[in-house]
PATORRO-252975 format. One record per residue (C-alpha): residue number from 1; residue in three letters; x, y, z. Coordinates in pm, 1 decimal. Each point is the difference from the previous one (the first is absolute). Example, Ala and Ser with C-alpha at 12.3 -4.5 7.8 and 13.67 -1.06 7.14 Angstrom:
# PATORRO-252975
   num   residu          u          v          w
     1      Ala     1230.0     -450.0      780.0
     2      Ser      137.0      344.0      -66.0
END
This chain:
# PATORRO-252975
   num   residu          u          v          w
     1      Unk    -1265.0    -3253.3    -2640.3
     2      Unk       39.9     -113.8     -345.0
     3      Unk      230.9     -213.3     -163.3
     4      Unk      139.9      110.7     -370.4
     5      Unk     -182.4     -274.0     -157.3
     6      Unk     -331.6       95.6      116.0
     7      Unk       -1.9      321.0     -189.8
     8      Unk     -124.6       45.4     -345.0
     9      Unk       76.2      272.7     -199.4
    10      Unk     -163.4      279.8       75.6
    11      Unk     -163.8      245.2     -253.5
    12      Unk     -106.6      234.4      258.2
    13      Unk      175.2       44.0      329.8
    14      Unk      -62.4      293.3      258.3
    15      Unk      280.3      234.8       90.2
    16      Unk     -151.8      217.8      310.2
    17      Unk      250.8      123.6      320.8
    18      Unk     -115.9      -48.3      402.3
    19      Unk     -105.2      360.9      174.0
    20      Unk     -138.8     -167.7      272.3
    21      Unk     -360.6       19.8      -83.5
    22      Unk      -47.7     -366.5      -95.4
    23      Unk      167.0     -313.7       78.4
    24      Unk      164.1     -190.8     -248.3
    25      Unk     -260.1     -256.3       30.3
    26      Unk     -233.9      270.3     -102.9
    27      Unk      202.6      138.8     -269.5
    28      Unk       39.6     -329.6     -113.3
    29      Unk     -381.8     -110.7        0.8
    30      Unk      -89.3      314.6     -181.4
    31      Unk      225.5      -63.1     -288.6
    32      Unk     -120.4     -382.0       -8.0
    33      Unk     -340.2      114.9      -33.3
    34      Unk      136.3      266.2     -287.9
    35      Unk      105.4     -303.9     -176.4
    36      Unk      365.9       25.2       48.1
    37      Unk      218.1     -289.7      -14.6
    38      Unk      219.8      134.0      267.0
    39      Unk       96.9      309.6      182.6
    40      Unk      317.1      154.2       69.1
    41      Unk        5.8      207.7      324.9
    42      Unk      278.6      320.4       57.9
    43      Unk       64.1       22.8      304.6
    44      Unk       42.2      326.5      180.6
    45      Unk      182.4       27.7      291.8
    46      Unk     -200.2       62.2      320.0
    47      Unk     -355.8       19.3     -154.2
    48      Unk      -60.6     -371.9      -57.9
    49      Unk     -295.3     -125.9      134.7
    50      Unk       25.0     -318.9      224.2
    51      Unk      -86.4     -312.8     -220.9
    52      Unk     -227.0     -319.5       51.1
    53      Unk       53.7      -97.5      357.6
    54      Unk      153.5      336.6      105.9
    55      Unk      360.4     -156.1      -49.4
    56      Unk      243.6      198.1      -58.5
    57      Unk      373.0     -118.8     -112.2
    58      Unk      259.4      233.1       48.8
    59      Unk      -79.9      373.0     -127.3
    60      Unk     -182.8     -132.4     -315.4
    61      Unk     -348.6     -168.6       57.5
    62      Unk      -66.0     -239.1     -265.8
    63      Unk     -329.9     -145.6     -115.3
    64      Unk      -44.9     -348.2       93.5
    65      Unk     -267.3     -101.1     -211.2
    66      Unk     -188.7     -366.7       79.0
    67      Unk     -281.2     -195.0     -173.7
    68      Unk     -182.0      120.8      328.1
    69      Unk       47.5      372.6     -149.7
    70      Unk     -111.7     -165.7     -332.0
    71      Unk      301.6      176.7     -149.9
    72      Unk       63.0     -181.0     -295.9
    73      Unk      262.1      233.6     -222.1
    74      Unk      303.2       54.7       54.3
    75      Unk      122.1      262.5      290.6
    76      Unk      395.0      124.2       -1.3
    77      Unk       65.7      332.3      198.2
    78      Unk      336.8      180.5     -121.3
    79      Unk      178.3      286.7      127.2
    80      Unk     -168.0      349.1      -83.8
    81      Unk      317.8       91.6     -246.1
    82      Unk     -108.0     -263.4     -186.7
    83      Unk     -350.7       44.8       -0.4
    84      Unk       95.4      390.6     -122.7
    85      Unk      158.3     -165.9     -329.6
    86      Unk     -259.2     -198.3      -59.9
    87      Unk     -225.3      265.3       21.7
    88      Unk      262.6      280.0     -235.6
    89      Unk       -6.2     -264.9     -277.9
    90      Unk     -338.9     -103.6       32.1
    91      Unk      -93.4      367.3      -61.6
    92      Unk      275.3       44.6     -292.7
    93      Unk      -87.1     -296.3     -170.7
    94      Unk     -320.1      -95.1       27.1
    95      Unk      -58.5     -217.2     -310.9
    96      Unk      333.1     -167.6       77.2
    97      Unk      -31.8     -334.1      237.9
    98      Unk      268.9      -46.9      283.7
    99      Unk       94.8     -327.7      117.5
   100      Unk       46.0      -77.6      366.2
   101      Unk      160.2     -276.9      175.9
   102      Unk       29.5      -81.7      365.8
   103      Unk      163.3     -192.4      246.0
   104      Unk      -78.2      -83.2      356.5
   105      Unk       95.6      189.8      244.6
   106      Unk      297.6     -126.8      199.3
   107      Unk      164.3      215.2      323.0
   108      Unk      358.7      -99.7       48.9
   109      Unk       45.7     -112.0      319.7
   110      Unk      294.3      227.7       72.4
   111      Unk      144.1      303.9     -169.8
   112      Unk      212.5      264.6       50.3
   113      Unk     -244.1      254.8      130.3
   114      Unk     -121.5     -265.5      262.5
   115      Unk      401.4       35.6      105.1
   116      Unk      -16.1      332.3        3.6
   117      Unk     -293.0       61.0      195.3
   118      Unk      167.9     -218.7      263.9
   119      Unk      314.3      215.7      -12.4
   120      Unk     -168.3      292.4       59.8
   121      Unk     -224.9      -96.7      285.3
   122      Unk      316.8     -154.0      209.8
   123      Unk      224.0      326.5      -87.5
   124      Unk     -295.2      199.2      159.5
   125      Unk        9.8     -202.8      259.9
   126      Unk      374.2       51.3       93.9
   127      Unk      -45.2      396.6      -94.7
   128      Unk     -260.1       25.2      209.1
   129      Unk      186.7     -158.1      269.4
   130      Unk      331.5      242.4      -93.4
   131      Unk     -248.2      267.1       27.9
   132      Unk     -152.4      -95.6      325.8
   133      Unk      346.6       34.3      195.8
   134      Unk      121.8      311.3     -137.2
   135      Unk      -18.8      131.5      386.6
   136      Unk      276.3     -262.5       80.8
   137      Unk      243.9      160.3     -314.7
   138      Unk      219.4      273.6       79.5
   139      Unk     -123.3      291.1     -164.6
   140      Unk     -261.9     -170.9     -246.0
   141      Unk     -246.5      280.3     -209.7
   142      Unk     -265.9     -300.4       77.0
   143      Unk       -5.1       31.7      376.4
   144      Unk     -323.7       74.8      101.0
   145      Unk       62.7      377.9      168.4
   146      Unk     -212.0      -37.0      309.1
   147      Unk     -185.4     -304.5      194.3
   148      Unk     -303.4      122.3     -147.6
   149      Unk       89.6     -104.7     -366.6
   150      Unk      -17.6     -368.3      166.4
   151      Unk     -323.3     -210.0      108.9
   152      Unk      119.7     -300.3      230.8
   153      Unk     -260.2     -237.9     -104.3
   154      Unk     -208.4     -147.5      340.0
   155      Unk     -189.4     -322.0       92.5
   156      Unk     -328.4      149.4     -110.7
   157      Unk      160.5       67.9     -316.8
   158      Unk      -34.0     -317.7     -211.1
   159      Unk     -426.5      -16.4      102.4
   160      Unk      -55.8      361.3      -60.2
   161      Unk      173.6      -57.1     -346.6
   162      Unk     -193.1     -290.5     -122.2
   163      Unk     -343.1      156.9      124.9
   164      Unk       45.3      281.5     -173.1
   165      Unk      168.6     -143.3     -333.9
   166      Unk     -291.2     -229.3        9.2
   167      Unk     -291.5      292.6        5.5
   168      Unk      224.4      141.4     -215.9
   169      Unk      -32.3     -236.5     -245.8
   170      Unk     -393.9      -26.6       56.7
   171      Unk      -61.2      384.8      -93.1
   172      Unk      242.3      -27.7     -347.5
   173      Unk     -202.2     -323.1      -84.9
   174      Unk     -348.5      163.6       40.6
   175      Unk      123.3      356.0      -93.4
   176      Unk      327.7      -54.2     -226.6
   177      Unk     -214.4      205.8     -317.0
   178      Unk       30.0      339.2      247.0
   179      Unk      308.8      -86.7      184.4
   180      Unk      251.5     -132.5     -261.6
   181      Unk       86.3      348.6      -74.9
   182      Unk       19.9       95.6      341.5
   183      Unk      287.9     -276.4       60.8
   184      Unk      176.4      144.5     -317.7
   185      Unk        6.0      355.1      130.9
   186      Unk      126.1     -144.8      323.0
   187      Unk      253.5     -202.1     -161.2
   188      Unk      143.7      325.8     -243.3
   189      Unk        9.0      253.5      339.0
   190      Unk      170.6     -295.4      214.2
   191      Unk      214.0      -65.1     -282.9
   192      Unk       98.2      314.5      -55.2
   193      Unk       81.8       62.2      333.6
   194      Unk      200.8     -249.1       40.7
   195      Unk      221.1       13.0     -278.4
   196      Unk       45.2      360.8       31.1
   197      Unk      103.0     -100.3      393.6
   198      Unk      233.8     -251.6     -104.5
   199      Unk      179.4      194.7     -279.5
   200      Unk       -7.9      331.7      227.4
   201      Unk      216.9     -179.6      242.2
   202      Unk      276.8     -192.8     -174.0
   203      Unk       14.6      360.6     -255.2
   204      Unk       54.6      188.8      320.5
   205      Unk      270.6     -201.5      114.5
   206      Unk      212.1     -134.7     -251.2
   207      Unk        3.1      304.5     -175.3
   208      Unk       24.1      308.3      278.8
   209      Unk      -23.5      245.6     -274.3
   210      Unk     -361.1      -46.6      -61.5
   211      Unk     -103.3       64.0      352.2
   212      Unk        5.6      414.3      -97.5
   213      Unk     -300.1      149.9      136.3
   214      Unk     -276.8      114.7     -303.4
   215      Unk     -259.8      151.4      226.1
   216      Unk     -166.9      -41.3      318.3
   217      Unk     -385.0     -112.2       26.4
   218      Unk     -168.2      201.1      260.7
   219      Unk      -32.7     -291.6      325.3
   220      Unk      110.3     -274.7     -220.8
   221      Unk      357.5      -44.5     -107.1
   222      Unk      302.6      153.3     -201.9
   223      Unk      -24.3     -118.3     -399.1
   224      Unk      358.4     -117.3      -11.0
   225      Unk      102.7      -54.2     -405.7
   226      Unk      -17.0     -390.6       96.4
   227      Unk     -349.3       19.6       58.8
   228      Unk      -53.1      187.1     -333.4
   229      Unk      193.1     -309.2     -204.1
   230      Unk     -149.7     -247.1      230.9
   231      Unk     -359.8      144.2      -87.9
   232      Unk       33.2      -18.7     -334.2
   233      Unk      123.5     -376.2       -5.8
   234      Unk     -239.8      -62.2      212.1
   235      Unk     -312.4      141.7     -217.1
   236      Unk       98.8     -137.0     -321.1
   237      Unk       55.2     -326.3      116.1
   238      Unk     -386.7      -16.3      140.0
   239      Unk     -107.6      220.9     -311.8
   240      Unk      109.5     -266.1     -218.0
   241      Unk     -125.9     -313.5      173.1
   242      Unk     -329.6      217.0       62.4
   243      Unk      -26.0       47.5     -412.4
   244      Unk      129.6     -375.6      -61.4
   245      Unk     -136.6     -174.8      211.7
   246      Unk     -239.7     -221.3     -195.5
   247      Unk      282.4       13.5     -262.6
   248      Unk      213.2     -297.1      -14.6
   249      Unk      287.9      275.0       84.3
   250      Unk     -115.7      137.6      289.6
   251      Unk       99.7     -397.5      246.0
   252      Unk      387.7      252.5       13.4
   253      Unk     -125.1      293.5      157.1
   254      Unk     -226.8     -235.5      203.6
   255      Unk      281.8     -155.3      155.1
   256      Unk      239.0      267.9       56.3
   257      Unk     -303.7      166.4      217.4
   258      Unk      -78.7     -306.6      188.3
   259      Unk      407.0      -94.9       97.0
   260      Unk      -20.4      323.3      121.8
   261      Unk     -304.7      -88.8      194.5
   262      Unk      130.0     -334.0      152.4
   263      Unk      323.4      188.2       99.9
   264      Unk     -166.2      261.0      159.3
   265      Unk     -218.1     -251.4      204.4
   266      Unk      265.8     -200.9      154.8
   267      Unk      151.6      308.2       81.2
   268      Unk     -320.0      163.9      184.9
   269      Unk     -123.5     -352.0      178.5
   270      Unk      259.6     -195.6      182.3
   271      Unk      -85.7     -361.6      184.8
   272      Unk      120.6       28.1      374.4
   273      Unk       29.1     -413.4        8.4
   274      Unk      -86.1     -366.6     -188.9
   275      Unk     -272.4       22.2      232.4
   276      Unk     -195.8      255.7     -179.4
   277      Unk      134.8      -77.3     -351.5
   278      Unk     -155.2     -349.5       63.8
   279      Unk     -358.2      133.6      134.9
   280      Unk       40.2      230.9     -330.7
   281      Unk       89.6     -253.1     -277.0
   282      Unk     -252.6     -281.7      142.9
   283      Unk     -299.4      245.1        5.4
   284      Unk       86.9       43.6     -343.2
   285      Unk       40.9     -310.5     -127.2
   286      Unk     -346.0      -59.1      114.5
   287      Unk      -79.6      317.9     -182.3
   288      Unk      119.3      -96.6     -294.8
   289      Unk     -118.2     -313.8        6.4
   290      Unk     -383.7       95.7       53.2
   291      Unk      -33.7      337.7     -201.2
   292      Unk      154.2     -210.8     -300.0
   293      Unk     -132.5     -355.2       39.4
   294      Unk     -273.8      -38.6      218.4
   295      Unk     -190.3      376.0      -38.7
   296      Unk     -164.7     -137.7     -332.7
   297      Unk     -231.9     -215.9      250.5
   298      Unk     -112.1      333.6      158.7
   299      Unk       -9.8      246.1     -317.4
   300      Unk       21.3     -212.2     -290.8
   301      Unk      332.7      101.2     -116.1
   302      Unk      311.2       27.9       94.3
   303      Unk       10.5      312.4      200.3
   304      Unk      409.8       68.6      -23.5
   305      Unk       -8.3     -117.2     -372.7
   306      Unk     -275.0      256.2      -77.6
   307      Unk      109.6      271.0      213.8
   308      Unk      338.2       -0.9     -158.4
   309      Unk     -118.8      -18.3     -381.4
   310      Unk     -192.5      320.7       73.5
   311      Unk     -322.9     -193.6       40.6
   312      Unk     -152.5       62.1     -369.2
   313      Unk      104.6      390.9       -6.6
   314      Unk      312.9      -66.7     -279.8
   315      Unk      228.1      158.9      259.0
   316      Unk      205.3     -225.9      250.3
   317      Unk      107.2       47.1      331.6
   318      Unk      354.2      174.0      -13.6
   319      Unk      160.0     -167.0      254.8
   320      Unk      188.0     -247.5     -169.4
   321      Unk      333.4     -108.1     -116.3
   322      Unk      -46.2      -57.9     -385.1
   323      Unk      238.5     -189.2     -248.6
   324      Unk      -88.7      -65.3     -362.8
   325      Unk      -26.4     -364.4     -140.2
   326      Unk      291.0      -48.0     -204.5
   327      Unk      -87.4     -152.2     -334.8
   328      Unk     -373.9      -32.8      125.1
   329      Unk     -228.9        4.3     -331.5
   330      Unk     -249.0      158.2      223.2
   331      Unk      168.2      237.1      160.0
   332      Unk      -50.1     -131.3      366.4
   333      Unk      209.8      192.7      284.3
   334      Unk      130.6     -132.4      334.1
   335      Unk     -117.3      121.2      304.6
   336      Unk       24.7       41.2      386.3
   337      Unk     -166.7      170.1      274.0
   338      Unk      198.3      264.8      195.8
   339      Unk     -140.6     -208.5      306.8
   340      Unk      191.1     -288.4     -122.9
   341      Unk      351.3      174.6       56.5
   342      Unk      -78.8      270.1      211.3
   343      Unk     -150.2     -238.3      277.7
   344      Unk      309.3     -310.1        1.8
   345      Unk      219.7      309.7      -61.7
   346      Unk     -117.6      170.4      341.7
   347      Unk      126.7     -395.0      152.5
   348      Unk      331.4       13.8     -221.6
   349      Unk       85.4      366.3      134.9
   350      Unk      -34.7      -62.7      425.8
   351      Unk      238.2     -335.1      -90.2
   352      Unk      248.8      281.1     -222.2
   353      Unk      -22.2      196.1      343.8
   354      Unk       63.9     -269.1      218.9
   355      Unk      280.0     -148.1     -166.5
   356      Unk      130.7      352.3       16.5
   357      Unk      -14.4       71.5      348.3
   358      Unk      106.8     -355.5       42.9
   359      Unk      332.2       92.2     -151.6
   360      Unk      -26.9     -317.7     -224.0
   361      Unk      114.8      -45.7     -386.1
   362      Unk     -221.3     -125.9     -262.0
   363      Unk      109.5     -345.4       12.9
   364      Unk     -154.2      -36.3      416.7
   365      Unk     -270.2      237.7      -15.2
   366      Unk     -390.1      -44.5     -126.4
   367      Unk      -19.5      221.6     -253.9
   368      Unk      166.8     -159.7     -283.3
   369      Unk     -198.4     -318.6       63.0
   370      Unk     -326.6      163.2       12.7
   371      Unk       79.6      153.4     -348.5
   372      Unk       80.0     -321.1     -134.2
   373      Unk     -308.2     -123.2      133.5
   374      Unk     -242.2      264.7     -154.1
   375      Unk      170.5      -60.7     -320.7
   376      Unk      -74.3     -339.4        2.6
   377      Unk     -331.4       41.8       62.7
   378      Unk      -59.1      195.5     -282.5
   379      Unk       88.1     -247.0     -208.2
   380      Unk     -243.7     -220.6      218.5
   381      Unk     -211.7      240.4      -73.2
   382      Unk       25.4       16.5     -374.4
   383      Unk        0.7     -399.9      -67.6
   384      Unk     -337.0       -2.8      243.8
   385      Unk     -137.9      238.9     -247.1
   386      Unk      106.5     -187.3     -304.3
   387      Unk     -158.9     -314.8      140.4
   388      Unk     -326.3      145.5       96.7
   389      Unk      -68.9      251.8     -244.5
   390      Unk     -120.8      280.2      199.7
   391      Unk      155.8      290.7      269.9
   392      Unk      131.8     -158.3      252.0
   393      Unk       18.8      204.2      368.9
   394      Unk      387.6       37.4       14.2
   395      Unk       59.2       28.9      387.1
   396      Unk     -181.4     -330.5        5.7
   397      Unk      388.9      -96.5     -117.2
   398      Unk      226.1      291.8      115.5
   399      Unk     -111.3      -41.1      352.3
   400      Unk      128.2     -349.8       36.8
   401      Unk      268.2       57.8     -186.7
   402      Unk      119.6      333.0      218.5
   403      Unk     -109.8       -2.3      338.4
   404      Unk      -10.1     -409.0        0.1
   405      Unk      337.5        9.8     -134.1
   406      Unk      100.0      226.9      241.5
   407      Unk     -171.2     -148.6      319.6
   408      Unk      153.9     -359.5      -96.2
   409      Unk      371.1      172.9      -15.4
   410      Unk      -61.6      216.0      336.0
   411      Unk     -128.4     -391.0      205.6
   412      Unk      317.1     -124.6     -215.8
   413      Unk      261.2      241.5      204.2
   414      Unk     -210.6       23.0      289.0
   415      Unk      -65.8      350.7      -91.9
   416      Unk     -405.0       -1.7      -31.6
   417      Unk      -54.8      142.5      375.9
   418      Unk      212.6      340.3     -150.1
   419      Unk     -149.1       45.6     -249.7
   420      Unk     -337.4      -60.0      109.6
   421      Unk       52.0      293.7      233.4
   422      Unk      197.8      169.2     -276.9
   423      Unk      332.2       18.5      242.0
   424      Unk      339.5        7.0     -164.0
   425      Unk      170.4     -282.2       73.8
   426      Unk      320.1       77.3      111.3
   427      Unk      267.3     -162.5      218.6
   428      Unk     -225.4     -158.7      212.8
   429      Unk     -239.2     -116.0     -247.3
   430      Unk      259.6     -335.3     -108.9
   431      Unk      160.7      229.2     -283.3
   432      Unk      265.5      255.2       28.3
   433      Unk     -102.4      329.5     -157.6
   434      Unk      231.0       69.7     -304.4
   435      Unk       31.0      323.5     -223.4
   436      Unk       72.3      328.1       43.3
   437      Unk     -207.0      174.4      305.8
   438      Unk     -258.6      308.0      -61.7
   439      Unk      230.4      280.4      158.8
   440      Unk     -263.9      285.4     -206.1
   441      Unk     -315.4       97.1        1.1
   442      Unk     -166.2       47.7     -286.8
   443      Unk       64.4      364.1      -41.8
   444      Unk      403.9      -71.7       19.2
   445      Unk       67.0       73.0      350.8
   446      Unk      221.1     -197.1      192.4
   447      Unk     -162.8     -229.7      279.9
   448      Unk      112.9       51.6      372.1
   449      Unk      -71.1     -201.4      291.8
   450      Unk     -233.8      189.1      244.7
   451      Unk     -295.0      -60.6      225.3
   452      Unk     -344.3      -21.2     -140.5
   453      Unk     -303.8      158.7      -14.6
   454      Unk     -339.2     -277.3       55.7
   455      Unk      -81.0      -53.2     -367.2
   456      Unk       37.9     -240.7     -266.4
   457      Unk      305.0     -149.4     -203.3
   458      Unk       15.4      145.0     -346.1
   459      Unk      206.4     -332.3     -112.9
   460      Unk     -259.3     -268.0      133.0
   461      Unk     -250.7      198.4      146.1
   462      Unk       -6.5     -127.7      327.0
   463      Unk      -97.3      175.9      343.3
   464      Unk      301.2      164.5      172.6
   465      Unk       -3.2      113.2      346.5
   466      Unk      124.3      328.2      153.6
   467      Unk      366.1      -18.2       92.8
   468      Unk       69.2     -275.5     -198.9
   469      Unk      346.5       54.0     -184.7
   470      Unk      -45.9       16.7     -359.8
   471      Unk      200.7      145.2     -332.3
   472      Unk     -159.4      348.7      -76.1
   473      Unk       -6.9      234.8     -201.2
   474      Unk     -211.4      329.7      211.4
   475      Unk       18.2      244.0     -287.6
   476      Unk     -204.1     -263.3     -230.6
   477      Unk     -174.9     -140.7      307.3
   478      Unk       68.7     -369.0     -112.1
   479      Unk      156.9     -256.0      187.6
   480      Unk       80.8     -385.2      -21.5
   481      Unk      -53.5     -259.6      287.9
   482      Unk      289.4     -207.7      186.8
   483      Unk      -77.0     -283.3     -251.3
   484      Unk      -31.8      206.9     -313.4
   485      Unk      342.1      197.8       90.2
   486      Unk      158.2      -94.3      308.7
   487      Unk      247.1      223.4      136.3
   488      Unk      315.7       62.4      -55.5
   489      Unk      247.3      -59.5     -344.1
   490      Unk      -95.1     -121.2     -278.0
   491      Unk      166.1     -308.0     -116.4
   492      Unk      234.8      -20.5     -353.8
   493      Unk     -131.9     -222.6     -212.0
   494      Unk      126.1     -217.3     -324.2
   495      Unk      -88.6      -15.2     -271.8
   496      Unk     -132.6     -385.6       32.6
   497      Unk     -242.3      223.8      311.8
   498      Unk      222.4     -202.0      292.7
   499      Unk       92.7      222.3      247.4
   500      Unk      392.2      114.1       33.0
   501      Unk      228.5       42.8      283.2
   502      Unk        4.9      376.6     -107.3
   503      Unk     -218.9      215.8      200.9
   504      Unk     -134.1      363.7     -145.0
   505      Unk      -29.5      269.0      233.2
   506      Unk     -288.8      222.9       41.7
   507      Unk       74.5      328.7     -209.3
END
């Protein structure tokens, strides 16, 4: 708060680093009332304590000192490296006086991590959506192997999730000392498991050799040499964020866990319609918007802000996508919530799936524009937070900017009624289907026309009725409706996706 000309020279300034015990307001009135002429605070990562006012500005909380603190030395905060130098040469040479200079503070408005964060969120985004229609891939290692692997999210879905995210959040604001470790056991066993899933899979299959049998665990499962290699990946990965994570290191291992998370999400939940993704993505807007903005009326602080900064334990929550600040003198790092992809991902996957079973190229489809639009809104998302100088709730922009994009293109072709009830829109839906057709299941086997069984559709997931002539495959018990596969060949395609003269016949 103080301009270069209103310093003297100091003869005595403080040098003391932040372990959360006291404020900087209180470090800063204690070395006033020592007689100090200033006081230079170290900041340590994750233990600072929240300053005057409880604001907090980025991951660094920095003193703002007023007359109405009756602060009236100077108070600069510097990055805990450099407090660790000052301190080494302090000790060294303690007869010898250093001189100091300072500068304001300045946070570019856009650098390359800021660019790379966005890059990584929207690539999750279309992985996640790759991963979520493995089933419709011939042959894919990611297929989920039976229905079960899948939860088809329902209409009581989007309430049950924000009651319980928001009790959720209650218990870690009132509890987060206990629980914080809790979350980061959860988050090294899920982790783990998931990698090891992941890398099991693709070791298995594109290289056969590895599937040789080890041993055999009584009522479990063979322990195939895949599992052995993808173990081992697996546990150092969460060995190494679980030693570095409060090291300025450990944001890699962090991420490479959590992709694997998101991945594995839009894999397991799958949207049935627009109808649903809507009811999910406006609940949480609302969400967003009152945990972040409007719960400091109820608990005096933000509860979102201090749930994710570990509330005052020097841990954080773990599930985050983390970026360092490139050429930040403070060492700042970029961050995003898992619920800000994984939740306009689970939107960006059903509209990969329709445009799939819709037999349409990029260029006609949804997806593509609802990429473009969550990209954009990152960016929204970033210049909001440059403006106002504090978290901003993300989906309060990637909403809009997916499922409005999306909604305004689907009224735009007359579309919106399909994919409200999540229908492929085929033939008669005012657009020929185009693309290849889905003659596999998932497993490889070839599709073949036969009468079905009541169930459901494994392409959209809709009701089908006894009798009712469908493409099947008995030995995997999977099957795709009239509109997801009609009957009959399969149509040749171009390479431009328009539909030839040449017709393929069933194999």
């Amino acid at each position: 708060p103080y301009a270069a000309a209103d310093i003297e020279p100091a003869s005595f300034v403080a040098l003391v680093w932040s372990d959360g015990t006291c404020t900087a307001t209180q470090q800063a009135q204690r070395a006033q009332d020592a007689g100090a002429h200033g006081i230079v605070i170290a900041l340590v990562p994750n233990k600072t304590a929240a300053s005057a006012g409880s604001q907090k500005v980025a991951d660094v909380h920095v003193a703002s000192a007023t007359s109405q603190d009756n602060i009236t030395i100077f108070v600069v905060g510097v990055a805990e490296s450099i407090g660790n130098k000052l301190g080494d040469w302090n000790t060294k040479h303690p007869d010898d006086p250093v001189r100091l200079s300072f500068e304001v503070y300045s946070p570019s408005f856009f650098d390359l991590s800021q660019l790379l964060m966005i890059s990584m969120a929207t690539s999750l985004t279309v992985a996640g959506a790759f991963f979520s229609t493995a089933d419709l891939r011939l042959g894919s290692p990611l297929a989920p192997r039976s229905s079960e692997e899948v939860v088809e999210v329902d209409k009581w879905f989007p309430l049950a999730f924000c009651i319980f995210g928001s009790g959720m959040l209650v218990v870690l604001y009132f509890l987060m000392r206990y629980l914080i470790y809790v979350i980061i056991a959860c988050f090294c066993i899920g982790g783990a498991n998931t990698l090891m899933e992941l890398a099991h899979v693709n070791l298995r299959y594109y290289f056969p050799g590895l599937q040789r049998r080890l041993c055999t665990v009584p009522r479990c499962f063979e322990v195939e040499l895949s599992h052995l290699l993808a173990g081992s990946f697996a546990l150092a990965v969460v060995v190494s964020w679980l030693v570095l994570r409060n090291d300025p290191s450990g944001w890699f291992f962090q991420d490479i866990i959590g992709a694997a998370f998101l991945c594995f999400i839009q894999r397991t939940l799958r949207l049935p319609s627009i109808k649903l993704a809507a009811g999910l993505l406006v609940f949480m807007f609302f969400f967003d918007i009152f945990w972040v903005f409007l719960s400091p009326l109820l608990f005096a602080k933000s509860v979102m802000v201090e749930v994710a900064t570990g509330g005052g334990t020097g841990e954080t929550v773990p599930m985050l996508l983390r970026i360092p600040a490139i050429n930040d003198p403070l060492g700042n790092q970029r961050m995003l919530g898992f619920g800000d992809v994984a939740l306009p991902g689970l939107l960006v996957s059903f509209l990969r799936r329709f445009d799939i079973l819709s037999r349409r190229p990029l260029r006609r489809g949804y997806f593509a524009p609802a990429v473009c639009g969550y990209a954009i809104a990152l960016v929204v998302t970033l210049v909001a937070l440059y403006i106002m100088q504090m978290g901003q709730p993300a989906l309060l922009y990637l909403v809009p900017g997916t499922l409005g994009t999306t909604l305004v293109l689907g009224w735009k072709r007359g579309e919106l009624k399909a994919l409200w009830e999540g229908t492929p829109c085929v033939l008669d839906g005012g657009f020929v289907g185009r693309g290849a057709l889905c003659d596999y299941c998932p497993g490889g086997h070839q599709l073949q026309p036969k009468a079905a069984e009541a169930g459901v559709c494994d392409g959209c997931r809709k009701p089908v009725e006894g009798g009712q002539t469908v493409m099947d495959c008995r030995l995997c018990n999977w099957y795709l409706c009239h509109v997801c596969r009609p009957t009959g060949p399969s149509p040749a395609v171009t390479l431009d996706g328009e539909p030839s003269s040449v017709q393929v016949a069933e194999v």
